[in-house]
N, C-alpha and C positions, 0 to 999 in steps of 0.2 A: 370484408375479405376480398370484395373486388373492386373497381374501378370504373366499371360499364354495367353494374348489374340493371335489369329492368326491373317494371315492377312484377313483369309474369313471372320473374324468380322470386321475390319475395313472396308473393301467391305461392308458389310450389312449394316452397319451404317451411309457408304455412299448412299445407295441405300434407306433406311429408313427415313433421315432426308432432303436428294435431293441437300444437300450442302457439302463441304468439308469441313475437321473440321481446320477451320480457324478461327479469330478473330470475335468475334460475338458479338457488341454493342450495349448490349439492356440491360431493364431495367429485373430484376432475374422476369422469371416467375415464376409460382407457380408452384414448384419444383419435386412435383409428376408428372405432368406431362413434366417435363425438362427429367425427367429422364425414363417417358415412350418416348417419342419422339428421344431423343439424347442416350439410352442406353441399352431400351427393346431389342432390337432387337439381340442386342447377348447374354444378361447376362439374359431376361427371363423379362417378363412385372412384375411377382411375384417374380424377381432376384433370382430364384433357380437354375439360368444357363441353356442354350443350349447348343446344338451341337456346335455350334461358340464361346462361352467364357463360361468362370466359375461363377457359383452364387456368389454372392455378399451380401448374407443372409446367417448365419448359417457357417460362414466358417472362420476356425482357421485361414490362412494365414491373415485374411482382420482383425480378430480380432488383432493378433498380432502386428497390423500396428498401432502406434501413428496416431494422428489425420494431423499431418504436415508431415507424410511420405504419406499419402494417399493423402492431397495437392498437392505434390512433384508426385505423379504419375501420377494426373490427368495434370498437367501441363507441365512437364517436357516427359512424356511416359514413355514407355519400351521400347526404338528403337531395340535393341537387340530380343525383342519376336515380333516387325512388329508393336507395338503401339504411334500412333505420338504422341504428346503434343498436346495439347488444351488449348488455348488461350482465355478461361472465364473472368467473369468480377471476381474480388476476391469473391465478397459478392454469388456469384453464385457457386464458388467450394464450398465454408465454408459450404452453405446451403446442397449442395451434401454429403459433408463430414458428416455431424452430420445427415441427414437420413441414408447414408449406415452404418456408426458407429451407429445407434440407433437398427441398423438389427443385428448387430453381440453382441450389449450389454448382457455383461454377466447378468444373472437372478440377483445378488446383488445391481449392477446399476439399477436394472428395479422397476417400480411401481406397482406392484401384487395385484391383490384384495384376499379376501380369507383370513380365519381364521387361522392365522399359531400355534395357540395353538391348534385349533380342530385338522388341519391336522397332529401335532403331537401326539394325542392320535391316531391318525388312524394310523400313523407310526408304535406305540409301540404294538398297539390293535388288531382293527380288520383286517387292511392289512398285519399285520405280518413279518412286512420289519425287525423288528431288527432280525428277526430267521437266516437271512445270510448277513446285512450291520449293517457296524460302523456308527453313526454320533454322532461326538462329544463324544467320549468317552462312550455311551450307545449303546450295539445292538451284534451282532456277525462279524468274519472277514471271512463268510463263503465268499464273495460276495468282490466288490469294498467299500471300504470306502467312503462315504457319506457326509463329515466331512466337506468338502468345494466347493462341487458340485456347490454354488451358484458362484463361485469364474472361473468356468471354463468350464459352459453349458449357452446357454439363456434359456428365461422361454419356449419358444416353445421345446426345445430341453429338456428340462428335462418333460415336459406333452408328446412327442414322445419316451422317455424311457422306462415311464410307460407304455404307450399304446400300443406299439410295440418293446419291450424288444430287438427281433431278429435282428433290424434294425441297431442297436449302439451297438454292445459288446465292453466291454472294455477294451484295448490291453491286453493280457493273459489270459481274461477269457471266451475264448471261451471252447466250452464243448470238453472234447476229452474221449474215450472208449481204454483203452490199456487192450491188450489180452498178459500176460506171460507167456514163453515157459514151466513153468513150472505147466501152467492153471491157474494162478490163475489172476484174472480181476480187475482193477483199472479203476475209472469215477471220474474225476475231472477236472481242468484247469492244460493247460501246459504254469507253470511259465515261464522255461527255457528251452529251448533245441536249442539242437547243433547237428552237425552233428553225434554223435557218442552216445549223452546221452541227457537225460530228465530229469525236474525236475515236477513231475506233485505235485498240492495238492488238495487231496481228498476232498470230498465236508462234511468233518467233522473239516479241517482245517490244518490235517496233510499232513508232504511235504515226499514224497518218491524218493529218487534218482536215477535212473535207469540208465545204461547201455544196449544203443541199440542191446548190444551184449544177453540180456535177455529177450527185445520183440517180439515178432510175430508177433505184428501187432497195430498202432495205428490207428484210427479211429477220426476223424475231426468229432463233430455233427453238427456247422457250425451253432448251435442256441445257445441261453444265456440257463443258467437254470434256470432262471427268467422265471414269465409265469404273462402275460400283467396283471397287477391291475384290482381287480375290484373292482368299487367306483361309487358311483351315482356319480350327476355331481358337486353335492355341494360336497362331500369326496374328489373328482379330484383335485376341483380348493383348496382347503382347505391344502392340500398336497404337491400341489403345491406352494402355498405361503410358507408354512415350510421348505421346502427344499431349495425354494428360497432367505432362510435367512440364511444360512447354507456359513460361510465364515470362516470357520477353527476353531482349536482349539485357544482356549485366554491361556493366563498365568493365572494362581489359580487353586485349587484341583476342580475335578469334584465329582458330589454328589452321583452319586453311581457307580458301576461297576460289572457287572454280570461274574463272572469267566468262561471261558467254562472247559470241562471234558476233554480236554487235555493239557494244563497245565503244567508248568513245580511246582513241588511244592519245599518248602524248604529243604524238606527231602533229594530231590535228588543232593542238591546243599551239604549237609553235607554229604551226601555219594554218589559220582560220580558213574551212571551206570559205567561200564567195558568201555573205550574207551571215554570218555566224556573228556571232558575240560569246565566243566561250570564255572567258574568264575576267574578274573584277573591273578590269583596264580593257578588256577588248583583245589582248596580246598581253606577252611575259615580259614584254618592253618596257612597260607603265605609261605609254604614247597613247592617250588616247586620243589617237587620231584615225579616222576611217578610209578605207580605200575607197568607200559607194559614193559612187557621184549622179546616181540617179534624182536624188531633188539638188537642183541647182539654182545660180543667181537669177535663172528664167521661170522656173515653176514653183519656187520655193512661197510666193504669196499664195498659192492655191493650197497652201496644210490646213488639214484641218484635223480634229479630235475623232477620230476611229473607235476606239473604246477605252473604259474606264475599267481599275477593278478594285473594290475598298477590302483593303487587311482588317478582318474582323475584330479588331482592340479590346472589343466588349469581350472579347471572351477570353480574357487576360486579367488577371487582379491587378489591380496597380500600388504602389508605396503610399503612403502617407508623410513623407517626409519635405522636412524643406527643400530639400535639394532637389526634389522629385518636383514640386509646388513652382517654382522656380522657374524650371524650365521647360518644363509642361507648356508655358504661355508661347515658346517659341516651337514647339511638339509639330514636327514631321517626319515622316520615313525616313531613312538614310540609304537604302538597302540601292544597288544596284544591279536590275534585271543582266540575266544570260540568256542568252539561244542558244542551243545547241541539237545536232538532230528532229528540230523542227517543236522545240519545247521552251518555252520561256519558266526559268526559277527566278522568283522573286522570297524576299523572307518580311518578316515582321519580328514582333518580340516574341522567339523562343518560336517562332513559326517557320515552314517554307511550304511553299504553294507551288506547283508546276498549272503552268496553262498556257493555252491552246494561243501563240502570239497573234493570229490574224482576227480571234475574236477577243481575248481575255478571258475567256471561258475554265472555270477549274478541271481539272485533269483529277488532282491527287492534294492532298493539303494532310503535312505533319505538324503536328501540336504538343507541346508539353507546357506544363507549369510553370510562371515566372518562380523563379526563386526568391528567397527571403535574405534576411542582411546583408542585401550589396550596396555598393555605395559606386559614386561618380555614374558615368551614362549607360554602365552597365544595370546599375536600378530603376534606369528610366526604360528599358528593353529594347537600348538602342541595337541592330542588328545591319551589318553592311554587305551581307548577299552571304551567296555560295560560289563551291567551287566544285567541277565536275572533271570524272576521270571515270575511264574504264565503266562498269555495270554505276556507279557511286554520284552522289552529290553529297558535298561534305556543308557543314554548318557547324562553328561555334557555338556553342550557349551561352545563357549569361553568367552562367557559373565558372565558364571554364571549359566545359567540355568539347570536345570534337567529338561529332558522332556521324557516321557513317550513313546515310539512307540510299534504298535503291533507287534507281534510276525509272526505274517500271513502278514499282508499287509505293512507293516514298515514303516504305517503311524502315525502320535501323537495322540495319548490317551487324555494327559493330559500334564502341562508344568507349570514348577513352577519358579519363579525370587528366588532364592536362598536368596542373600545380602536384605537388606531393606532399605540403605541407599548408595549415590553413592559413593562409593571409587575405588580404585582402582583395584576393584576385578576381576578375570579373573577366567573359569574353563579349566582345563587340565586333569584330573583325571579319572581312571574308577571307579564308584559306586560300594560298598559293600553292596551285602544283608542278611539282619541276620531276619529271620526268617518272618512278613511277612510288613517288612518294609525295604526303600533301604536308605544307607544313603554314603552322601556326603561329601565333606571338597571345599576349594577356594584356586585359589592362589592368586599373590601379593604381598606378603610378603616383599617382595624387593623394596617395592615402597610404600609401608606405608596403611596398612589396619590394619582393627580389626577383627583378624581371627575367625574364629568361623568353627564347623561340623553340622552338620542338618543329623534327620531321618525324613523320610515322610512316609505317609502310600504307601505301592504300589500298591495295590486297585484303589488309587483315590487322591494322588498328596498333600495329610492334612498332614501339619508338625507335627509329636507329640513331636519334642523337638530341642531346642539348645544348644549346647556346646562354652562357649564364649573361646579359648586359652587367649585372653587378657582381666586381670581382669577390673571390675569396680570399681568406686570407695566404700570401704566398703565390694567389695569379698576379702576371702581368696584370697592371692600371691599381693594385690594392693601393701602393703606395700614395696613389692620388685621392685617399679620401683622408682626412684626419678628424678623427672622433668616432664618435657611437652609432652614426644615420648607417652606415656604410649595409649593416647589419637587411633594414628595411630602404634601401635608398632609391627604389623607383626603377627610372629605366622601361619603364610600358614598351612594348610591342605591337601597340594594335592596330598599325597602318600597316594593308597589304604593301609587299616586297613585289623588286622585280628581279628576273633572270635572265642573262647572258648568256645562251648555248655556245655564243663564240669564245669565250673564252672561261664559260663553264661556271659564273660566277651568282651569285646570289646577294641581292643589295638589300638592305634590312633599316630600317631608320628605328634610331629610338627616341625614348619621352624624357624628361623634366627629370631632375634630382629630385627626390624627398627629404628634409620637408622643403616646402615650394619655394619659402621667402626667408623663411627662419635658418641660415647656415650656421648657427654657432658650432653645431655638434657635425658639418661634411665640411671642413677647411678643405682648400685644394680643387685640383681642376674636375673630379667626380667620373671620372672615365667607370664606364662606357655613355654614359647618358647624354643626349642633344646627339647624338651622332648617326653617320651611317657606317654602315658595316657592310665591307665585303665581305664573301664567306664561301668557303669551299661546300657545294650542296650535299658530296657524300658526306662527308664525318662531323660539318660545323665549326671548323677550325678557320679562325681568322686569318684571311689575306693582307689584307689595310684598313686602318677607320680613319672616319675625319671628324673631329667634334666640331660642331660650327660652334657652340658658347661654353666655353672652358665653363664653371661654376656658376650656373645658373641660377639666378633668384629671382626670375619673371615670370615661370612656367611656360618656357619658352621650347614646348617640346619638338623635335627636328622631324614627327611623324606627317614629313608632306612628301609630293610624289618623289619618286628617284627616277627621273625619265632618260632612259638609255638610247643612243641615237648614234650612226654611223652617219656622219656629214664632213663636208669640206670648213675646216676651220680655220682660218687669218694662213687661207693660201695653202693646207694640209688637209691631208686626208685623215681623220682622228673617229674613234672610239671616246663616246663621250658619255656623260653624267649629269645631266642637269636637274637644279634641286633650288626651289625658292623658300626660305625659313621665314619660322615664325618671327625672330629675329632680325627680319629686315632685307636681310642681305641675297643676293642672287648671286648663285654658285653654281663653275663650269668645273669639272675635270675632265682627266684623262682617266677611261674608268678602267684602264687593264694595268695601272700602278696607283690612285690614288692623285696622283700630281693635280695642284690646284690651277685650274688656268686661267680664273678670273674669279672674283668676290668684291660685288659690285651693288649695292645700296640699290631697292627697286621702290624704297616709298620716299617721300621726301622730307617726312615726318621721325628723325632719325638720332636720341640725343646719346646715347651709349657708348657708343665705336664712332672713332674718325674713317675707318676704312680696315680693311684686311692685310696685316705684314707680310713681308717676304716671307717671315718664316709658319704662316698659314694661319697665324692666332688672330684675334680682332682688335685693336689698338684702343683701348680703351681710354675713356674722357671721364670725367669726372660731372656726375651727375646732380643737379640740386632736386627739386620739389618731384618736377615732373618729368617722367621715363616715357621715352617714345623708339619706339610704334607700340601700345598695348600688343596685339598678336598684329604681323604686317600678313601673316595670310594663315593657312589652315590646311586639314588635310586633305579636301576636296580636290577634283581631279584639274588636272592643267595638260596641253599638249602644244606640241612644238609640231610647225610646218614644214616639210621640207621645200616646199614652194619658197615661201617669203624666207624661211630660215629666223621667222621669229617664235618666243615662245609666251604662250598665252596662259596666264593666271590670274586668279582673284586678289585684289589687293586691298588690306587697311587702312587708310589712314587714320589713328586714333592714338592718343596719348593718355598714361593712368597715374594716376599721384601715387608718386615712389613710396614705400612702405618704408622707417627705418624704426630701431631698435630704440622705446623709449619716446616716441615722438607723439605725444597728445593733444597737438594743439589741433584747438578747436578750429579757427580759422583753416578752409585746406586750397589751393590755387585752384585759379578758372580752369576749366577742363572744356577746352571745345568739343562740340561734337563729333563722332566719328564719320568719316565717310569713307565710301567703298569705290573701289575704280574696277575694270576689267584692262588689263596692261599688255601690251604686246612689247617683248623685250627682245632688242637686239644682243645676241648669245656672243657674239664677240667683245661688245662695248660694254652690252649691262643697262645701254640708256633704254629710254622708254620712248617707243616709235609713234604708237598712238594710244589712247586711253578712252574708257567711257564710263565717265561719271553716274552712279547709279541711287536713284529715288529711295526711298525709302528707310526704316530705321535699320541701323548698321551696329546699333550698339550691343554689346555682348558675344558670343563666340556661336551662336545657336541658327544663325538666319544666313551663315556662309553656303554659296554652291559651286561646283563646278561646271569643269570645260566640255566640251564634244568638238571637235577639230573634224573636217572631211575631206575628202582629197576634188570635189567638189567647190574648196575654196571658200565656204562658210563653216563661221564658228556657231554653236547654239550654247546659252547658257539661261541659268534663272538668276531673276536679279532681287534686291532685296524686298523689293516691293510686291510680290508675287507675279511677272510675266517672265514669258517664255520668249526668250529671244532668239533671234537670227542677223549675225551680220557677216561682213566683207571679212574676211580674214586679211586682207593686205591694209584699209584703212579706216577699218571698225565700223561702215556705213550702216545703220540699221536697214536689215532687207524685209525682218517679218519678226511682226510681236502678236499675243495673246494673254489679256490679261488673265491671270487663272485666280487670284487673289487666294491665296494661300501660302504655308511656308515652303519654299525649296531650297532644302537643305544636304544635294548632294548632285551627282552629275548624269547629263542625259549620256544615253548608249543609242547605238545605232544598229538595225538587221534589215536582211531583205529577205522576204520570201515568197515564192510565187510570184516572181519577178517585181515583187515592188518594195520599194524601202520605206523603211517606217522609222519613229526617234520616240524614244519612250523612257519617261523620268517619272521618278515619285516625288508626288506633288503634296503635301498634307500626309492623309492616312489612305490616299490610293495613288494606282499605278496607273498613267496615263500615255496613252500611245497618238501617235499621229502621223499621217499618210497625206498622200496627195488624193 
């Protein structure tokens, strides 16, 4: 019946009931007293435990215990901790089982008297609990979140919080007093600390990172800063019932949400403090290009490795599937860290982790379950960051959803089902926020959905619009599809968008037609698919699209950056768009009408299109065996200088034997191998200024990474072969490498804090930072 028993309680037990605990052939007495007679004696006649065994009431291990593990102990023992087996009649463990399980039942399993709508108004009223708890998306994150207490206390245990707060703190929120050597004093909870550093948060909600090397002295208060409820006894129990219905947040928008006064607001996501990285790209621009020019071409050899931090995998189930098997072998993070208010969020599969940027240190870490039958990189638990707004950090799952988590506690707010109907949708994406709404896209594309992008409020989880990529019947673009596909034809979303405050605009790239290669049943050019889409951000109503590949049959999805730039162009001052496709081609607009102002070939590997028409389509050539560029680049990040005025991206060169209808011959053409360049392209011309040829295997879509651009005048990127590079941004000189030998599959970011800059990418299954 326990876990830790010694042998002085088996002694007592023995000395208690005057028999050995042998086989005992009687009919189940009445069980309360089975188990004062055969069990008080160690575990406590009120099982809140003695000195000889552990309560048996109130206690996390026993709750943990399945009903048939706790059979298994009373029967079988602990021989290891000195506990025998006991030879019961069955109907006499069972009867055991479900009293000691009815001692540990969480308050949601229990039957609560008591008004849990009063003791709601006493929540929000006169006990003043939301002034420092969440529950349910209402209240403040000064405190524990609330949200599903019913889910992980019993009722006695939550009426013992209230009334003796000091008794149960809850891990890191004990009170602590830090004295700075430079006098000034912080009172808060210490989130995080290590041997050498602290993370405490203020008891207004904000987090400070310290270095041991700047305190004097902390101080443990070794009390909550909770101070016991007071409530008559009807307000108690009333209170208690309300809490004790309290089992998480649901999927749907919550109905209201009070902002607190620290906040991250939109303003600051459209103009980054000094040192910040708030969202996916750094900026709404998709430029990911940096202002910090603190490491430059003089100290940039002195980087070194600062800290590591490994996303826990193992504690994630994984598929069995081919597809899963497949590409497992190229298996790294994708996720791209943020700063903001002095917090780095990184994600994993169905994870996100906030920590401390100057150590790596965890703060807060949310977890959920991988899901079951998804297919494409949503089943591999590919995850490409968050996006942070107001009290919120928002995160995609892999199902699809958007969920809401606080900022403070990095627990769920609120949680929305994206899709409406079941396809084959998956989420992988980081969310985009455009002023005070965060908005989404799905994958799938690959496996037959009907794409669509969603804005929500970020308040409170309310959709204000959808964008379908795949028409209906009777929208503009149906016409362009002819057949059956039209129905599931793709259209993914899952590359973060950028946005234009100047002229208010929201740029959106989508994926591939469905099915990929087989068009008998999508005759026609497939609109909206391979294209970008401008988009009005209140309502979702289309400005202009451009599709770069009318009727794709390459899966040649258009999900790569949309980088928005105000420069001097062939002598003009323009509002521009640049966008390098899977497809080959590199492509300028004008992004406040759409107008194409160049479409210009960036691999040289190219057998599809002779070039791009006047009238914006791609001139197509007639193809035999072998299609080239298999994919000429990806969705990973690219950034444009406005120094040199050139723009930097990953590029292909690789060709794949054309698939055609009926074609079984054995025999199939030479396929050279793929190689990979890093290209710097002149934005007027299209040509290629310089390039640097890159080691390592290139072949398949899984081992691509991105840019970091800095106003510093060096680029850093990962190249295929596992290093971290550094070079010249005007003529690709290498300034500083590090072999990491692992896969980097996605793009560094850059922050400064406490005056110093650091560049931090996920390298394999950890997140690695580096400093001077």
């Amino acid at each position: 019946m326990t876990f830790e028993i010694t042998k002085r309680c088996i002694i007592s037990i023995a000395i208690a009931v005057g028999v050995s605990p042998v086989l005992w052939a009687q009919n189940p007495p009445d069980i309360q007293q089975t188990y004062s007679t055969r069990c008080g004696g160690c575990h406590g006649d009120d099982s809140r435990g003695t000195q000889q065994g552990p309560a048996l009431a109130g206690s996390p291990s026993v709750r943990g215990r399945s009903a048939q593990s706790l059979r298994n102990v009373i029967q079988n023992g602990v021989p290891a901790a000195g506990m025998p087996a006991f030879d019961l009649p069955a109907d006499t463990i069972d009867a055991l089982v479900t009293m000691i399980a009815s001692w540990n039942a969480v308050a949601a399993k229990a039957s609560v008297p008591g008004a849990a709508a009063a003791g709601r108004q006493f929540f929000a009223g006169k006990g003043r609990c939301v002034s420092c708890h969440l529950a349910q998306g209402e209240g403040s994150a000064i405190g524990p979140d609330l949200s599903d207490i019913a889910l992980t206390l019993t009722v006695d245990e939550i009426r013992d919080a209230l009334l003796n707060p000091d008794a149960r703190i809850a891990p890191g929120y004990g009170l602590v007093s830090v004295r700075l050597r430079d006098g000034r004093t912080l009172r808060g909870f210490a989130r995080s600390r290590g041997s050498f550093d602290v993370a405490i948060q203020d008891l207004t909600g904000v987090f400070h990172a310290l270095s041991l090397d700047d305190v004097a002295s902390i101080t443990d208060e070794k009390r909550s800063h909770m101070a016991a409820v007071k409530a008559s006894d009807e307000e108690l129990r009333d209170v208690v019932a309300y809490l004790s219905r309290l089992t998480g947040v649901r999927p749907g928008a919550v109905a209201t949400h009070r902002p607190s006064d620290t906040g991250i607001d939109f303003a600051r996501i459209l103009n980054p403090k000094p040192g910040e990285w708030p969202t996916f790209n750094g900026n709404v621009s998709g430029n990911r290009y940096s202002p910090l020019t603190h490491i430059n071409e003089t100290n940039v050899n002195a980087l070194s490795l600062k800290w590591t931090f490994s996303i826990p995998l193992w504690q994630q189930f994984l598929p069995d599937t081919p597809y899963y098997r497949q590409n497992m072998q190229y298996f790294g993070l994708e996720t791209v860290p943020i700063v903001a208010d002095g917090v780095m969020y990184v994600t994993g599969p169905n994870q996100v982790f906030a920590l401390d940027p100057r150590t790596g240190h965890q703060i807060w870490h949310y977890s959920r379950p991988r899901s079951t039958d998804l297919v494409s990189d949503a089943s591999l638990g590919t995850n490409r960051g968050v996006a942070v707004l107001g009290d919120h950090v928002f995160m995609v799952t892999d199902n699809a959803h958007l969920v809401a988590l606080h900022r403070v506690t990095g627990r769920p707010v609120w949680e929305v089902v994206m899709p409406d109907e079941a396809q084959r949708y998956g989420g992988t994406m980081a969310p985009l926020v455009v002023k005070d709404m965060v908005i989404a896209g799905v994958s799938g594309g690959d496996w037959g959905i009907r794409g669509f992008l969603s804005a929500y409020k970020a308040a409170t989880g309310e959709r204000v619009w959808r964008h379908w990529t795949i028409p209906a019947k009777g929208d503009p673009g149906f016409e362009t599809w002819q057949g059956t596909a039209v129905a599931t034809g793709g259209g993914g979303t899952w590359q973060t968008g950028s946005y234009d405050p100047e002229t208010d605009t929201l740029y959106w790239a989508t994926g591939n037609p469905w099915p990929n290669s087989d068009d008998r049943e999508r005759g026609g050019d497939n609109l909206f698919t391979d294209c970008v889409l401008a988009l009005d951000p209140a309502t979702g109503k289309l400005k202009w699209y451009y599709q770069f590949t009318p009727h794709d049959v390459r899966d040649w999805d258009a999900n790569q950056p949309n980088v928005l730039v105000n420069t001097t162009y062939r002598g003009e001052q323009r509002k521009l768009l640049l966008h390098a496709d899977r497809n080959g081609f590199f492509y300028v607009f004008d992004r406040t009408n759409g107008q194409l102002l160049l479409g210009e070939k960036f691999v040289r590997r190219l057998t599809w299109a002779s070039g791009i028409g006047a009238d914006g389509r791609p001139i197509r050539i007639l193809e035999r065996d072998l299609s080239c560029p298999g994919h000429a680049t990806n969705w990973h990040g690219t950034a444009f200088s406005p120094a040199t005025n050139l723009y930097y991206v990953q590029a292909t060169e690789q060709c794949i034997v054309r698939p055609s209808h009926g074609n079984w011959k054995t025999e199939r053409p030479r396929v050279e191998p793929a190689t990979r360049y890093l290209r710097a392209l002149d934005i007027e011309t299209g040509k290629i200024v310089w390039e640097i040829p890159q080691g390592g295997t290139a072949e398949g879509t899984k081992r691509d990474a991105g840019v970091l651009g800095t106003s510093s005048g060096i680029l850093f990127y990962g190249d295929a072969s596992g290093n971290f590079v550094a070079v010249d941004e005007r003529d690709g000189k290498t300034l500083w490498r590090v072999p990491l030998n692992a896969t980097i599959k996605t793009s560094p970011m850059t922050f400064a804090i406490g005056g110093q800059q650091f560049i931090a990418l996920a390298v394999g299954s950890n997140i690695m930072c580096f400093g001077l």
